[in-house]
C-alpha positions, 0 to 999 in steps of 0.5 A, a space after each residue: 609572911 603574906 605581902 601586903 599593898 600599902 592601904 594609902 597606895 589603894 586609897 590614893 588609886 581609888 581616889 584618883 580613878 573616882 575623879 577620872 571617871 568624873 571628868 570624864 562624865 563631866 566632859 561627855 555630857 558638855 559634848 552632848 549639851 553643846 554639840 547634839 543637843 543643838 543639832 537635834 534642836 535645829 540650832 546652835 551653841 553661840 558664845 555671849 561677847 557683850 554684857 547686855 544680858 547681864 546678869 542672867 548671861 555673862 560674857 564667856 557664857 555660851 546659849 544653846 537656841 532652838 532654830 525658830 520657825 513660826 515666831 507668830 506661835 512660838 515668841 512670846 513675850 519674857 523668852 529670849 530670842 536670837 535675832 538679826 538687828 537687820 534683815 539678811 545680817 547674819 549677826 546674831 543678837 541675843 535679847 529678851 522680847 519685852 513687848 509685842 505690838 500688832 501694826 498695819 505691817 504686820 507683826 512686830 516684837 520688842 527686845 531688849 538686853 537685861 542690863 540695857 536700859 532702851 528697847 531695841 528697834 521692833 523685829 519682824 518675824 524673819 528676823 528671829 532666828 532661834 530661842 534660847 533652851 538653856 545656857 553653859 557657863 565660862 565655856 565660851 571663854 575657851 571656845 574663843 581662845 581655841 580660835 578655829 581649832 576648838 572642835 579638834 581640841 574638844 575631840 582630842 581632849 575627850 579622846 584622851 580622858 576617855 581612855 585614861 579614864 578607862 585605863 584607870 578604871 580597868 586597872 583596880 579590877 585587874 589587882 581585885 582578879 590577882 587578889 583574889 586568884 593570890 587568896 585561892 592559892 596561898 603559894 601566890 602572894 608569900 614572901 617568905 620572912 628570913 627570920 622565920 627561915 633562920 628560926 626553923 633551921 635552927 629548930 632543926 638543928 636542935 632536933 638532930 642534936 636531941 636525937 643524937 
């Protein structure tokens, strides 16, 4: 008698492989998103605290800003911006630019928070450290509960789905090969069903008393 898995045991593994392997391409594509691609913008990855963008960014939202490095040609008005409310403050302040004014001084750009009602104080051009790209949402809540180990926890972690991931991966190809090696030697793979085994000596049986 041929042994056979349980489908539900199959269906179960393949399930739980598919969801492996997409936690993993999830957890691989927040790592590019948040560390190479700013990097490769001359930026960064800033995590909001305050709600002063709401709603475009809550805070626990995390902005990833391209370095800026002519305001003059790359700031205009509705992009938003990450700033220094004063000159050589390494505090970073993400609004929108509102307005932009041109004065005896010299340039001048105008911010303020989505969800702020008054303008900030007018920024100078060196004041503007970068540009919003795109934003990842609720990842900030856990870089800030990480403290100063986040970056060990990010790799650790992805570490760990990736070769569980390729464990779970690998796994059905090694039972699909021993399947089908199983099906090209049909001595592999047979259990042998006592009731045939009781049934063909008593055939036997039966045989020798006929023949005597």
């Amino acid at each position: 008698m041929t042994a056979t898995r349980a489908p539900r045991d199959s269906w179960s593994s393949g399930v739980l492989s598919a969801v492996t392997t997409a936690l993993v391409l999830a957890v691989l594509v927040l790592a590019v998103a948040l560390t190479v691609v700013p990097r490769m913008l001359d930026g960064a990855a800033l995590t909001v605290l305050t709600g002063s963008m709401v709603p475009t960014y809550d805070p626990g939202d995390v902005v990833v800003v391209r370095g800026v490095k002519d305001a003059a040609t790359e700031v205009r008005v509705g992009d938003v911006v990450s700033f220094q409310p004063l000159p050589d403050d390494p505090t970073l302040v993400t609004h929108r630019v509102v307005s932009f004014r041109s004065t005896a001084d010299g340039p001048r750009w105008v911010t303020r928070g989505d969800a702020n009602g008054a303008d900030d104080e007018p920024l100078q051009a060196q004041q503007i450290k970068a540009e919003v790209v795109y934003h990842v949402p609720y990842v900030g809540h856990v870089t800030l509960a990480a403290g100063q180990h986040r970056s060990t926890i990010v790799v650790g972690a992805a570490i760990a789905l990736v070769v569980y991931g390729a464990w779970m991966v690998l796994s059905p190809d090694r039972a699909r090969r021993a399947a089908r090696d199983a099906a090209a030697d049909p001595a592999v793979g047979l259990a042998e069903d006592p009731t045939d085994a009781d049934a063909t000596a008593e055939q036997r049986a039966s045989s020798d008393k006929v023949a005597s």
